[in-house]
C-alpha positions in Angstrom: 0.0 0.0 0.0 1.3 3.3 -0.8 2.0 6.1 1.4 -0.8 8.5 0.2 -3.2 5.8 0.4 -2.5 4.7 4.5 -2.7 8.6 4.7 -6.1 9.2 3.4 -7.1 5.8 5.4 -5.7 7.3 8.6 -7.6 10.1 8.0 -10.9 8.5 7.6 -10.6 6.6 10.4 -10.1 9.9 12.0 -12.9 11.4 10.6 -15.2 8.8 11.7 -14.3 8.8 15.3 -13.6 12.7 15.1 -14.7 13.7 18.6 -12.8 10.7 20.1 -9.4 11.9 18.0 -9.4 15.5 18.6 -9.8 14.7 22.4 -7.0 12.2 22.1 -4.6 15.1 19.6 -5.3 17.3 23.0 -2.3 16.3 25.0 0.1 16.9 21.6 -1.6 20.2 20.8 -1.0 21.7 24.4 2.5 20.2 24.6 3.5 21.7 21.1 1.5 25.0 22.2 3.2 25.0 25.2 6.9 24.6 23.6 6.2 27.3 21.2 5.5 29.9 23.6 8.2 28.5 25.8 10.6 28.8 23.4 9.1 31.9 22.3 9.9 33.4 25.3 13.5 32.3 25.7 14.6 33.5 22.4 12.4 36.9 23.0 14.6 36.8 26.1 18.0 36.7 24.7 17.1 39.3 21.6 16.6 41.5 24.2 19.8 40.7 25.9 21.5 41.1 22.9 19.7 44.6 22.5 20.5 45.2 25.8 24.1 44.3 25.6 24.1 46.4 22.1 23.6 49.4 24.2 25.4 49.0 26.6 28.2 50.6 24.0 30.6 49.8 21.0 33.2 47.6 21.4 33.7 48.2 25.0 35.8 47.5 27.7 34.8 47.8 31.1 37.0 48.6 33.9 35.9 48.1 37.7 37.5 48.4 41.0 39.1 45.0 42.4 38.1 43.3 45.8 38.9 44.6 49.0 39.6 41.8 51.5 40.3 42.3 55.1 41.2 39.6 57.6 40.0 36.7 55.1 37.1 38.8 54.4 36.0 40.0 50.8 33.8 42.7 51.0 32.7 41.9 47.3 32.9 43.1 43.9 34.2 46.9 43.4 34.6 47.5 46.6 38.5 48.7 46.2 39.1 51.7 45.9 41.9 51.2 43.3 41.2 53.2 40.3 42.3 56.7 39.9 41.8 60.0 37.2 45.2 59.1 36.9 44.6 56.1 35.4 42.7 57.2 32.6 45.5 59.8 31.5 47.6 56.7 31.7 45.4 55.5 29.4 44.8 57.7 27.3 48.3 58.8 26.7 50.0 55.1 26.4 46.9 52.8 25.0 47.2 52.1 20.8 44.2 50.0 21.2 41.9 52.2 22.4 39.7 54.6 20.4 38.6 56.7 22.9 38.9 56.3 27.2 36.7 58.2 29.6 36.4 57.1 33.5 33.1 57.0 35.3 32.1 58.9 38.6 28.9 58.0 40.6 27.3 59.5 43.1 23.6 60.1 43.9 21.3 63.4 44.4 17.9 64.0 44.9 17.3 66.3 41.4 15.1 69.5 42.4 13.2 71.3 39.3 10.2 74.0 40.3 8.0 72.1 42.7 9.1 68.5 41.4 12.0 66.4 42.7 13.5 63.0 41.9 16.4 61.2 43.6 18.9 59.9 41.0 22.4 58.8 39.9 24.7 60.9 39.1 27.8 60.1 36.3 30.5 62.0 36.3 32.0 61.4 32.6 34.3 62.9 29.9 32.3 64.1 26.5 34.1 60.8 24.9 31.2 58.7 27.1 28.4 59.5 24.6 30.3 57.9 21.8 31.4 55.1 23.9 27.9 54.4 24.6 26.5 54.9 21.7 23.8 57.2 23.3 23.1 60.2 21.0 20.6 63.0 22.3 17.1 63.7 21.4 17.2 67.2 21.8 19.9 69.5 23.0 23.3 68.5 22.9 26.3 66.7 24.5 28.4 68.4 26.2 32.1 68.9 24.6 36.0 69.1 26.2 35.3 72.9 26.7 32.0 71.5 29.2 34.9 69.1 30.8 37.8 71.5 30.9 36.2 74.2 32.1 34.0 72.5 35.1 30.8 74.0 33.2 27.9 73.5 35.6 25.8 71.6 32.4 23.7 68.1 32.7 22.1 65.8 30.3 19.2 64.0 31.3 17.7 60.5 30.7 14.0 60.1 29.9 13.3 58.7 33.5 14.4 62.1 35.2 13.1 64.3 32.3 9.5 63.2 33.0 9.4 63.3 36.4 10.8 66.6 36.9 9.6 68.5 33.7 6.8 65.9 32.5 5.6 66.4 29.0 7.9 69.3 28.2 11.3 69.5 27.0 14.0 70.3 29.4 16.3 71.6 27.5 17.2 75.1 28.3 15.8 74.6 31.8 17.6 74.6 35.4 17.4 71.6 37.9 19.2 71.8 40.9 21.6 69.1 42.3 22.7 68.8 46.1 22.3 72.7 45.7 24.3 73.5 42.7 22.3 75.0 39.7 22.8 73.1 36.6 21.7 73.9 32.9 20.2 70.9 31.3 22.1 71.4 27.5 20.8 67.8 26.3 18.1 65.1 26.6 19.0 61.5 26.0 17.5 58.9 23.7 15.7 56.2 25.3 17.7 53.4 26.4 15.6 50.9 28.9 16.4 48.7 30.8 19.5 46.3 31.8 19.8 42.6 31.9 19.6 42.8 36.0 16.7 45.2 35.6 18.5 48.7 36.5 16.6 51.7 34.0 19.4 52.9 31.9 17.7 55.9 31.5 17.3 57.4 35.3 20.5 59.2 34.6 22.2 62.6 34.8 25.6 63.0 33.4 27.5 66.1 33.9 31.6 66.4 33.0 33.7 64.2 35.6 35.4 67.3 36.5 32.1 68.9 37.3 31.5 65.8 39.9 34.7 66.0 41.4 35.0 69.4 42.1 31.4 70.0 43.4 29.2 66.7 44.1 31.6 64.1 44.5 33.9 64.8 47.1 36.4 61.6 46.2 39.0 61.2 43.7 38.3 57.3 43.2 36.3 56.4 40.0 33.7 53.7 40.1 34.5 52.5 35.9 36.7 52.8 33.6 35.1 52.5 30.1 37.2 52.3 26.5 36.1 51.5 22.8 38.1 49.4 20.8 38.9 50.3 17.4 37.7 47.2 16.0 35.8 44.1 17.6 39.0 42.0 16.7 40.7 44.6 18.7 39.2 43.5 21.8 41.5 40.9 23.4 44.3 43.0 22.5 42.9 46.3 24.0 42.1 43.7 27.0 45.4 42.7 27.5 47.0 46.1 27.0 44.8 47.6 29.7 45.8 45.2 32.1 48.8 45.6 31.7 49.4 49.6 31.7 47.1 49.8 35.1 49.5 47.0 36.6 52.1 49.5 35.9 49.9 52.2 37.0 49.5 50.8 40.6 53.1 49.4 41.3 51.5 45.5 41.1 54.7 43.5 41.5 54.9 40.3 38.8 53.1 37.9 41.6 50.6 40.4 42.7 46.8 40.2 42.2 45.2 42.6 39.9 43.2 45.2 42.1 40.9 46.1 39.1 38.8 43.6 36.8 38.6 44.3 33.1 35.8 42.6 31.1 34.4 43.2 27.6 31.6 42.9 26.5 31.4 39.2 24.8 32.2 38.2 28.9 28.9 39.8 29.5 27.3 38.5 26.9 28.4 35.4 27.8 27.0 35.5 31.1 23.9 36.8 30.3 23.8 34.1 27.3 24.3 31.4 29.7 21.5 32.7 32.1 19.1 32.4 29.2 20.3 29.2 28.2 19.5 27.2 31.6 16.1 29.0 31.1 15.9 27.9 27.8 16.1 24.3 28.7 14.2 24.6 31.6 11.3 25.8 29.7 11.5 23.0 27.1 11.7 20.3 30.0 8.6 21.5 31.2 6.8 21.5 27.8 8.0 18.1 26.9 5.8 16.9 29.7 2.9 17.7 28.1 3.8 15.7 24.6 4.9 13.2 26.6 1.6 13.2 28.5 -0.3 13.7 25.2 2.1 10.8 23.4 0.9 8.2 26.2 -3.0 9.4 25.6 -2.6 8.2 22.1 -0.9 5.1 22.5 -4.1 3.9 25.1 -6.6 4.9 21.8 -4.6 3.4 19.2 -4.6 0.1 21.4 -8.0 0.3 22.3 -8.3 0.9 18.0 -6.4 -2.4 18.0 -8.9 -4.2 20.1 -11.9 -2.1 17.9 -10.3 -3.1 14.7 -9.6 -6.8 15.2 -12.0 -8.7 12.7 -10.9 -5.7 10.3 -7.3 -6.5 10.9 -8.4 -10.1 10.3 -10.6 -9.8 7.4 -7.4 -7.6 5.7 -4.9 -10.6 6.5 -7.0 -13.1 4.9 -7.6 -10.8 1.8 -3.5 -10.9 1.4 -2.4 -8.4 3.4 1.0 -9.0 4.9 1.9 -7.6 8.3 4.3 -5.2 7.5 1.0 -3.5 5.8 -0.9 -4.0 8.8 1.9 -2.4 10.9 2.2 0.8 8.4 -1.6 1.2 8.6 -1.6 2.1 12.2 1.6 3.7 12.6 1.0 6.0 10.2 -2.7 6.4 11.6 -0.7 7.4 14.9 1.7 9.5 13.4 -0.9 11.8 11.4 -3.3 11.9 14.2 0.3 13.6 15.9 1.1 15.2 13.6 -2.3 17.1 12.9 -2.2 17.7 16.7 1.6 19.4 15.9 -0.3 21.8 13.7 -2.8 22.5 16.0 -1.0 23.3 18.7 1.4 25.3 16.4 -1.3 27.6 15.4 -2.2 27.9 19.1 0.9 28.5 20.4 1.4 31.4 18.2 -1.6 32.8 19.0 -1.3 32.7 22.4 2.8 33.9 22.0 1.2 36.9 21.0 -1.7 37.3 23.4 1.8 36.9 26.3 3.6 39.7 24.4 0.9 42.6 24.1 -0.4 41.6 27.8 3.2 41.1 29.8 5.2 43.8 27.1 7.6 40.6 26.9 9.9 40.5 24.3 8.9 37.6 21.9 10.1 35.4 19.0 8.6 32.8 17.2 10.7 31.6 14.8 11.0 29.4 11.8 13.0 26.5 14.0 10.6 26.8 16.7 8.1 25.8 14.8 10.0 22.9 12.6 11.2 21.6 16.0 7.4 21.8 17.4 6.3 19.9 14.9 9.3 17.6 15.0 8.9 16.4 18.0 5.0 15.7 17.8 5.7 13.5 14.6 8.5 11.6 16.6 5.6 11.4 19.9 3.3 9.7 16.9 6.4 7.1 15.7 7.6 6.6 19.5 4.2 6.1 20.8 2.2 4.5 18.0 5.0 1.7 17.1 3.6 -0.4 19.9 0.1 -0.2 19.1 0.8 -1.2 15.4 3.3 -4.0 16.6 0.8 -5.4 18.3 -2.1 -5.2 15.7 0.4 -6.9 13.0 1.3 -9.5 15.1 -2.3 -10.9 15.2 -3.3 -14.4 14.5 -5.6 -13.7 11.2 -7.4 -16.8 11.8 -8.3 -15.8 15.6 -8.7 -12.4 14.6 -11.8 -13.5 12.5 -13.0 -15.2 15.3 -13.4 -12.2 17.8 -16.5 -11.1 18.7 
């Protein structure tokens, strides 16, 4: 018998016991809904952590303060106070991998603007930070070396702090007050959003680092160090290079520890990669139940079909059918009944991907692969659990076969 023949007699089978088979497809069409949303959500996940990662700048490098241990003790990440202005000149003056160096002051202030306020961070930063960033303005400008040389009093605001001071209206032009000092606001920053860990990017006000130091900051230690490479093939060398003039920088004798950490930023990809990985698979493990689940609810029809079917299964045998036909007949009738459950559930599982996305403001993605792997795996549920089934049926004895009642 030829395949498109057991096809079209799977599906009448189907057809005639149609409530019977839908109820039956119902495990495969949750558990392929439910792994295309899953995976849905994981790849939504890391296109925004590649987004996220994208702004974070171009081709940086990212300098932080070592780990200050006392007695045995560490007192955690960044909590040396190890890095310097210093440093940066060192940087800047010595470094033939870097395209452009700026160091990184934070404080915080509550931001006062006629009767509003907002407490906020405060960077400190050289006008090289913006192209660093990547973060252009919307209105206004950045501030240039003049701004930094000159210890202008001028700010540029994220959205966050924009709307909560001046709401609707652009800033631009206006004064805000911080810890006391009057401040023009001279630029308004594109949106950015927020981080992988959740911080918003764009409660921000960045004024020149000499600005911070000589009025807000009261401390010469920095809390970054950020550079651009000239090139992403640049990176490891820029890496290494950085290293190696702030080892010089501090004195650090050939067996010392470093007392600063540089990472770029395919290390924090990395991490965050690897975060949405383990989710990932998580995800999938709990969606596989559900075909599993749905797999086993077809294997108990297709032998109770067996049982249905067994003077049919007899009557076919003594016509001349062999039992590799027999076999075929039900396996496929498995597989299709799986497989129309795959499509199902694929058609579900986008519609409901979308429903998550415009309710939760998730990032989604349903992709082509999703969708072949979906399917794939409810046309392997039909073959895994439908072989038995159709063993069984081709290994009956024609002649008792005619015989049941």
């Amino acid at each position: 018998m030829t395949l498109s023949r057991l096809i079209a007699a799977a599906l009448g089978s189907i057809r005639r016991n149609a409530a019977r088979s839908l109820l039956t497809a119902l495990g495969v069409v949750i558990g392929v809904a439910s792994v295309v949303v899953m995976v849905a959500i994981a790849k939504g996940a890391e296109v925004e952590v590649a987004r996220q990662i994208a702004s974070l700048g171009s081709n940086l490098v990212v300098v932080t303060p070592g780990v200050d241990r006392k007695g045995g003790v560490s007192a955690g990440a960044g909590s040396m106070d190890s890095l310097k202005i210093e440093d940066v000149h060192k940087l800047m003056a010595e470094s033939l991998e870097a395209a452009a160096v700026t160091p990184v002051i934070r404080t915080f202030s509550m931001a006062v603007a006629g009767g509003n306020n907002w407490r906020t961070p405060i960077y400190g930063v050289d006008s090289t930070y913006f192209d660093i960033r990547r973060w252009s303005v919307q209105s206004g400008r950045v501030f240039d070396e003049l701004d930094v040389k000159n210890n202008r009093k001028v700010c540029l605001l994220g959205t966050t702090v924009a709307e909560n001071l001046f709401g609707t209206e652009d800033p631009v032009g206006r004064t805000l007050r911080l810890r006391g000092i009057p401040l023009e606001v001279v630029g308004l920053l594109t949106k950015k959003g927020q981080t992988a860990e959740g911080n918003d990017q764009d409660d921000a006000a960045l004024l020149p680092y000499t600005t911070v130091r000589a009025r807000m900051a009261g401390r010469q230690f920095l809390a970054q160090v950020l550079l651009s490479a000239r090139s992403e093939s640049a990176l490891p060398a820029l890496m290494a290079e950085t290293r190696s003039i702030l080892r010089e920088s501090h004195h650090l004798g050939a067996n010392a520890e470093d007392d600063f950490t540089v990472q770029d930023q395919s290390q924090i990809a990395e991490a965050a990669r690897g975060a949405t990985e383990v989710l990932t698979t998580l995800l999938l493990v709990v969606a596989s139940v559900s075909l599993v689940v749905g797999g086993i609810g077809i294997m108990n029809i297709m032998l109770v079909s067996v049982t249905e079917r067994t003077r049919e299964i007899g009557i076919r045998r003594a016509l001349g059918a062999r039992r590799s036909d027999v076999l075929w007949q039900f396996l496929v009738e498995a597989v299709v009944l799986s497989t129309l459950g795959g499509l199902l559930g694929t058609a579900l599982g986008v519609g409901v991907t979308g429903i998550v996305g415009s309710v939760t403001g998730w990032t989604t993605s349903v992709t082509v692969e999703s969708v072949l792997v979906a399917l794939g795996f409810a046309f392997a549920v039909g073959v895994f659990f439908g072989w038995w089934p159709a063993r069984r049926a081709a290994a009956l004895d024609p002649i008792e076969a005619l015989r049941f009642q």
